[in-house]
C-alpha positions as CSV (number, residue, x, y, z in Angstrom):
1,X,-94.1,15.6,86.3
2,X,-96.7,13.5,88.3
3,X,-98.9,15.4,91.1
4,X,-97.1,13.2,93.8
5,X,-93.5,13.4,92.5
6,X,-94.0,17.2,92.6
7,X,-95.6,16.6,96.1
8,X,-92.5,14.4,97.7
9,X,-90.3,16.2,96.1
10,X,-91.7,20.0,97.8
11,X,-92.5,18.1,101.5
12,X,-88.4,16.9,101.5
13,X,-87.2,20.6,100.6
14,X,-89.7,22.2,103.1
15,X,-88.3,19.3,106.3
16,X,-84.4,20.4,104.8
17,X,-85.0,23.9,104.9
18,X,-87.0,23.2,108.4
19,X,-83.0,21.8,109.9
20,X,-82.0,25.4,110.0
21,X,-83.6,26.9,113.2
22,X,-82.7,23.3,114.8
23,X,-80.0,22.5,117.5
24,X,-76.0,22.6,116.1
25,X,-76.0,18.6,115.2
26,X,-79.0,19.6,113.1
27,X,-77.1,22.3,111.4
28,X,-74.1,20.4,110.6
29,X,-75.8,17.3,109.3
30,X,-78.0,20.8,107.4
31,X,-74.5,21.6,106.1
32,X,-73.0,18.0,104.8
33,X,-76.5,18.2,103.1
34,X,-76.1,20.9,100.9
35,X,-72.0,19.7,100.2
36,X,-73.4,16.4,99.2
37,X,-76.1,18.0,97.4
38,X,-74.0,20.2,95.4
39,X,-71.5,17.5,94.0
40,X,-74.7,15.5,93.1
41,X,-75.8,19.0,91.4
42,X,-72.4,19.3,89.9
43,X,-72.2,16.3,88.5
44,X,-75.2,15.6,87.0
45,X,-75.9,19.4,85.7
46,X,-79.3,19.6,86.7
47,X,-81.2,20.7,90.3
48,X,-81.6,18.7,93.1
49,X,-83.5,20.0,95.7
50,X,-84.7,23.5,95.1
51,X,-88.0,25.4,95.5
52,X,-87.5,25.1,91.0
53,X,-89.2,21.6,91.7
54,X,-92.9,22.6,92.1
55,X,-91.8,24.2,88.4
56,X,-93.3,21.6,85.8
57,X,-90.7,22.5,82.7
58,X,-87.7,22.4,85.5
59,X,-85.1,19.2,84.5
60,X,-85.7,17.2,88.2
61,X,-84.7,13.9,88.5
62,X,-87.6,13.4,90.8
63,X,-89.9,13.6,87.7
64,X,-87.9,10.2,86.4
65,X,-89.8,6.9,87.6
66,X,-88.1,5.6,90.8
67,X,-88.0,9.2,92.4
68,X,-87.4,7.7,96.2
69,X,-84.7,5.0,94.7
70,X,-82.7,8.0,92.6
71,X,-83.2,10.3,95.7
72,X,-81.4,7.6,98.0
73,X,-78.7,6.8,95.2
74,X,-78.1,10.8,95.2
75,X,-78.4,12.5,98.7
76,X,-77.9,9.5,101.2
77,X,-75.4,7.7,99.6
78,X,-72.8,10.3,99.3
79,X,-74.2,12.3,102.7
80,X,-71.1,14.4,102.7
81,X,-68.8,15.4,100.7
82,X,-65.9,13.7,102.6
83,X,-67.4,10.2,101.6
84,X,-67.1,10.9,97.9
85,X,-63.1,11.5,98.5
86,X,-62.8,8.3,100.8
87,X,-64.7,6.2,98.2
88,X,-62.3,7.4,95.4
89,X,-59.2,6.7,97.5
90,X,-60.4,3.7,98.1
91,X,-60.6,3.6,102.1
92,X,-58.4,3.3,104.6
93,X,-54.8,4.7,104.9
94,X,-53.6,6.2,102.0
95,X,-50.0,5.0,100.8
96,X,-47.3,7.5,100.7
97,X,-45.5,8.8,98.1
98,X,-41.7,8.5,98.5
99,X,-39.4,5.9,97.7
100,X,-39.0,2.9,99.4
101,X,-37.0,-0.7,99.2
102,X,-37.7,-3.0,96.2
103,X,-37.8,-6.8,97.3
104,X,-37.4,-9.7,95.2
105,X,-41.3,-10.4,95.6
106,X,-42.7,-6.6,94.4
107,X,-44.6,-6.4,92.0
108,X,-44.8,-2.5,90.4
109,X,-47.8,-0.9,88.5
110,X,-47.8,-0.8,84.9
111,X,-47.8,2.2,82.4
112,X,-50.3,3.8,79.2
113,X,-48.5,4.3,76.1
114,X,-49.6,5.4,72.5
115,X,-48.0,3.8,69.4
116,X,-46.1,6.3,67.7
117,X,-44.9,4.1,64.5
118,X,-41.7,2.5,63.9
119,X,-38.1,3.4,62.8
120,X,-34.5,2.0,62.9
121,X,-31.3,3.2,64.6
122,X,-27.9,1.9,64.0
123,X,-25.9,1.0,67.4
124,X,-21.4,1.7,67.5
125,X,-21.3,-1.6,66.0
126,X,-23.2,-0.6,62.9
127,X,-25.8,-2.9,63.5
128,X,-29.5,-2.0,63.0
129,X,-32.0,-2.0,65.6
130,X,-35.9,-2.3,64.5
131,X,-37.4,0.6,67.4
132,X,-40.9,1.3,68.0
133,X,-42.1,4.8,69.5
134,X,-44.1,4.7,72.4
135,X,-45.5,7.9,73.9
136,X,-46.5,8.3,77.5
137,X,-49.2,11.0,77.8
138,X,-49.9,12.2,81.1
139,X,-49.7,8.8,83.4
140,X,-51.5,9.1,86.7
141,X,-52.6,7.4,89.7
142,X,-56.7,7.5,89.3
143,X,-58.1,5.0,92.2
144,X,-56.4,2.7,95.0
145,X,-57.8,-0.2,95.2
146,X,-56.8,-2.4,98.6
147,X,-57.3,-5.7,100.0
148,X,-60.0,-4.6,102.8
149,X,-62.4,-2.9,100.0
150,X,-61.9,-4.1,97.1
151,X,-60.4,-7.5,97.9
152,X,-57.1,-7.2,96.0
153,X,-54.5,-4.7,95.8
154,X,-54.1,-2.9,92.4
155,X,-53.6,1.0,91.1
156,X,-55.9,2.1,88.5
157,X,-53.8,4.7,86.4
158,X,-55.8,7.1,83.6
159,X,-53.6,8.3,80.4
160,X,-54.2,11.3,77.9
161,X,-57.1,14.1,78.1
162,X,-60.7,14.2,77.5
163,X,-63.7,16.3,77.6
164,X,-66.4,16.4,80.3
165,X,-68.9,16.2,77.4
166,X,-67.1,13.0,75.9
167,X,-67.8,11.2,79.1
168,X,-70.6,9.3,81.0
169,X,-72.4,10.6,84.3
170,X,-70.8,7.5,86.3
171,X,-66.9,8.2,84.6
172,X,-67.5,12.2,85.2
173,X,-68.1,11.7,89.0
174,X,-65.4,8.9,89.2
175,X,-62.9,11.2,88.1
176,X,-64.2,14.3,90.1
177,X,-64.7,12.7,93.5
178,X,-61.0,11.2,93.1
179,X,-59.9,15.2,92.3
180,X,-57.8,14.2,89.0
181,X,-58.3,15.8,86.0
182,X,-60.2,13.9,82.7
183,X,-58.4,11.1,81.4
184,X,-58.9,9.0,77.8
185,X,-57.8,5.6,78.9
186,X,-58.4,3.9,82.1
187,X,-56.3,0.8,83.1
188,X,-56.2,-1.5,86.4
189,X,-52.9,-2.5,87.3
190,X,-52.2,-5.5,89.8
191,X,-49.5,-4.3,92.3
192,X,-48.4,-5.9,95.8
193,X,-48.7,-3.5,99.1
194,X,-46.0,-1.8,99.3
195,X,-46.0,-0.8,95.7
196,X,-49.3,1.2,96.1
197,X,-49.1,5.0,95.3
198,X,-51.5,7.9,96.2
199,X,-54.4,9.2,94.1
200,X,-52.8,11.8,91.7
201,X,-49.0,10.4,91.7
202,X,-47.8,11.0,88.3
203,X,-46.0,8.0,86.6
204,X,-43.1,9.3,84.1
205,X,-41.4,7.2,81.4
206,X,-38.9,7.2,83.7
207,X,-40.7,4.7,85.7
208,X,-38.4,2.0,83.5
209,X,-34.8,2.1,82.9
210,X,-32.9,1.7,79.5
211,X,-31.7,-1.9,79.0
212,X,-34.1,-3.6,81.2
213,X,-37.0,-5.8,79.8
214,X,-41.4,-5.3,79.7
215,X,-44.2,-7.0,78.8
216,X,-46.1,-4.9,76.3
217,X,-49.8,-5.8,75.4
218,X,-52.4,-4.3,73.4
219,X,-55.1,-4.9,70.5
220,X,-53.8,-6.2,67.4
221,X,-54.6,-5.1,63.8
222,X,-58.1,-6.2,62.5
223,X,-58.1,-8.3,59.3
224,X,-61.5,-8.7,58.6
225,X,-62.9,-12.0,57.6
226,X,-59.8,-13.9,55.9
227,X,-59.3,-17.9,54.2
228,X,-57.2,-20.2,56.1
229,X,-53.9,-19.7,53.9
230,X,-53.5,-16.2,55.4
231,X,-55.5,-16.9,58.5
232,X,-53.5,-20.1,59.6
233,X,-50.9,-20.6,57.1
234,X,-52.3,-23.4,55.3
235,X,-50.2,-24.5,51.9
236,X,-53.6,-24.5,49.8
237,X,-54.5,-26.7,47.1
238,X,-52.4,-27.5,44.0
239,X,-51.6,-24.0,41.5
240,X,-52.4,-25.4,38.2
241,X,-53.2,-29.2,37.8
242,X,-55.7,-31.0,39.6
243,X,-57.2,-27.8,40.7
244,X,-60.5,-26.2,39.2
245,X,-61.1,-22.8,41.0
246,X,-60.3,-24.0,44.9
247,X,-56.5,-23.0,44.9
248,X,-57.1,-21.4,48.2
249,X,-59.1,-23.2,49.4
250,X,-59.0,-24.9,52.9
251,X,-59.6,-28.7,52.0
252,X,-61.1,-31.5,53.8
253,X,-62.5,-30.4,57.7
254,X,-63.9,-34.3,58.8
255,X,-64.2,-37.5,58.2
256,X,-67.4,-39.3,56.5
257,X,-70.0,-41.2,58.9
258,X,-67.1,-41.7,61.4
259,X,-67.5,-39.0,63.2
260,X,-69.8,-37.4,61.2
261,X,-69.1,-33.9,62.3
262,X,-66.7,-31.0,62.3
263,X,-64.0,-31.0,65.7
264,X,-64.8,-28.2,67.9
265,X,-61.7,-25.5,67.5
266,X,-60.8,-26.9,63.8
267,X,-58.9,-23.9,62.1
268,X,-61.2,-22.5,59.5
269,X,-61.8,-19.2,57.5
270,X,-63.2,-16.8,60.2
271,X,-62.4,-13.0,61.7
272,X,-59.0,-12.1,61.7
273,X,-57.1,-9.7,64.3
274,X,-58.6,-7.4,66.9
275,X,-57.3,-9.6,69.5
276,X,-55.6,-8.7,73.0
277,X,-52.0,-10.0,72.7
278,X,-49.2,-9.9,74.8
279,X,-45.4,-9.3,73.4
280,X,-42.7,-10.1,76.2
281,X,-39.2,-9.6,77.0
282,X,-38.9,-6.4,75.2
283,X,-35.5,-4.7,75.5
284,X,-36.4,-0.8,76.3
285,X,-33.2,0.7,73.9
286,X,-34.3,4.5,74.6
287,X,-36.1,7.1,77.1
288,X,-36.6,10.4,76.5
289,X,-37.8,12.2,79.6
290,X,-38.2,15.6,78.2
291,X,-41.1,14.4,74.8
292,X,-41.8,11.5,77.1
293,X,-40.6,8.8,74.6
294,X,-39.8,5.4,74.9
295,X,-38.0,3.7,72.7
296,X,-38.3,-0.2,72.4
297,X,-36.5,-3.3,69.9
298,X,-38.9,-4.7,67.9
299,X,-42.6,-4.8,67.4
300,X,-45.7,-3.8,69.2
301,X,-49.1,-5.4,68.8
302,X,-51.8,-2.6,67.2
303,X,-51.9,0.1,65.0
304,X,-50.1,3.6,65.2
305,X,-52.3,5.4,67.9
306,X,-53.6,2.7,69.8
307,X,-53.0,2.5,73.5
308,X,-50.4,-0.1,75.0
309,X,-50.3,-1.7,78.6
310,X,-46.7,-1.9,79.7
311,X,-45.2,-3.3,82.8
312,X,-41.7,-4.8,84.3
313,X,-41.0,-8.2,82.5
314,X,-42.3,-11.7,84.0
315,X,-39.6,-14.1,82.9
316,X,-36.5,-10.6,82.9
317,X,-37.6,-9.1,85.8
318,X,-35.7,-5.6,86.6
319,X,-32.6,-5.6,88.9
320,X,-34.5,-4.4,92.1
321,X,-31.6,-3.0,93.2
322,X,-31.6,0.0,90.7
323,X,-35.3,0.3,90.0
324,X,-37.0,3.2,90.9
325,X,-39.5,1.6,93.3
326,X,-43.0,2.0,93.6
327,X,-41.8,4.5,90.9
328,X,-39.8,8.0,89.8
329,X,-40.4,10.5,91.5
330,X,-39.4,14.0,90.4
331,X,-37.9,16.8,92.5
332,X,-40.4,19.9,92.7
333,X,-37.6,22.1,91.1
334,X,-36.6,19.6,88.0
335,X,-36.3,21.3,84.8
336,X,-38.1,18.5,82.3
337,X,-36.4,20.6,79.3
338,X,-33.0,20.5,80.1
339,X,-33.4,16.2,81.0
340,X,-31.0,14.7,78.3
341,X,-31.9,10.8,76.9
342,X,-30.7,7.8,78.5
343,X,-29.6,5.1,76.3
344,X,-29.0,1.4,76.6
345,X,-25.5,0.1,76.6
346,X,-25.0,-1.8,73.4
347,X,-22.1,-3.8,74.9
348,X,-18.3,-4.6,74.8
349,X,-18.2,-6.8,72.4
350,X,-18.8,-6.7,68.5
351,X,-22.0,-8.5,67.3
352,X,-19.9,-9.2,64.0
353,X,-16.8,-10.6,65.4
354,X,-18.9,-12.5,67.5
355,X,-20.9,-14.4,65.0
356,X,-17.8,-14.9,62.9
């Protein structure tokens, strides 16, 4: 550590610890100090401001280059601890959490799933229904984000668990300033106004309703580097005659002088997969609110244990006068274990008959 780091950093301790014998404003603005000064201590690990600074071998950030810059980011940013919980929350008001109203022009947040696998069930008809599993791990309300700070209106919601030691500075204090525990996934969901929900508000896979319809994205399967029969369908050139070693091959991309080039966008050999897709109108068959289960016709882009983004349907939208709306909220005293499935109604009439 530098002779004057180690010299600004033992005059600023000496004018704090000077506040104490001041008037009471002194002493309260003493004590949002030291709050503000432990979450910064907290969260990074390390000392602040201590007497340990004038100790060369002691881990203080004012030793780093840009010691008045990381002091300002530190202490005078986040002067009190109240301002680390308003910045999570995201400002203003915060939205309650109780049911309200659906209108035809809400627009819900969205749900973390991880892709279980696929199986098949058999409906009263007998006919076969291609399901994938999707499992909901621990949904919650992370951050508010509202039209005044942020500039739009949207809920960020965090899925699964994590260690603090997995995570970043910057993700470790976002997640303790907003009081929620450690989450694997992060995802921002658009939502209107009256479809925000407090920080902490747990979203259940009973947030959707057998029968109705979402929109499921996620990351398909990589493929590597692949030819343009498998990559675009192409037919290839001819199996046996005319051919010398170019069966797969792509075939002509251009003309000769005229243009003399290759078309921007022309479907060649190239990376395959790993791609954010989007799978819609997908008829939710099953939920299970006790493993926290849902079941859904048909498949899901990614591989078993990605995460999925799922949210109400654009072109089905949900009857708004049975959706739980901004979501489900559980009474305090509900039993998870004894919550039987709910099922989708296969309908009246027989699939069979019908077709016949």
């Amino acid at each position: 550590m530098s002779p004057k780091s180690q010299g600004f950093g033992l005059l600023l301790a000496q004018a704090i610890r000077s506040l104490r014998g001041c008037s009471p404003i002194w002493n309260n603005s003493y004590a949002d100090m030291q709050a503000s000064l432990t979450i910064c201590r907290d969260l990074q690990e390390r000392p602040i401001l201590s007497e340990s600074a004038a100790n060369p071998h002691s881990r203080n950030p004012f030793s780093s280059r840009g010691s008045i810059h990381s002091l300002q980011h530190c202490s005078w940013r986040c002067f009190s601890s109240a301002a680390l919980v308003e910045e999570a929350a995201g400002g203003g008001p915060m939205p309650h959490a109780s049911p309200r109203q659906m209108q035809s022009t809400s627009k819900r947040t969205g749900l973390i799933a991880v892709k279980c696998g696929m199986t098949s069930v058999w409906d009263k008809w007998g006919s076969r229904i291609p399901i994938t599993v999707l499992w909901a791990d621990d949904n919650l309300v992370v951050q508010v984000k509202t039209l005044e700070k942020e500039g739009h209106f949207a809920l960020q919601v965090g899925a699964g668990q994590k260690k603090a030691k997995q995570l970043t500075l910057p993700e470790l204090g976002h997640f303790r300033a907003a009081d929620v525990p450690l989450k694997r996934k992060l995802t921002e969901f658009p939502v209107t106004e009256d479809a925000l929900l407090p920080v902490g508000t747990p979203i259940t896979v009973r947030h959707f309703l057998p029968g109705q319809y979402v929109d499921i994205a996620g990351i398909t399967t990589g493929k590597g580097f692949q030819g343009g029969m498998k990559r675009w369908g192409f037919a290839g050139m001819p199996a046996s005659h005319g051919a010398s070693l170019s069966h797969r091959s792509l075939g002509s991309t251009g003309g000769r002088q005229d243009p003399g080039k290759v078309f921007k966008g022309k479907k060649m050999p190239g990376h395959m997969g790993a791609d954010r897709r989007t799978v819609k109108n997908v008829w939710v068959y099953k939920i299970d609110p006790e493993r926290g289960l849902i079941w859904v016709r048909g498949q899901v882009p990614g591989h078993k244990g990605n995460f999925v983004l799922l949210k109400d349907a654009v072109y089905k939208p949900p009857d708004i006068s049975i959706t739980p709306f901004p979501t489900h909220f559980a009474s305090p005293d509900e039993d998870f274990s004894t919550l039987e499935p709910l099922f989708a109604e296969p309908g009246d009439t027989d699939p069979f008959l019908a077709a016949a």
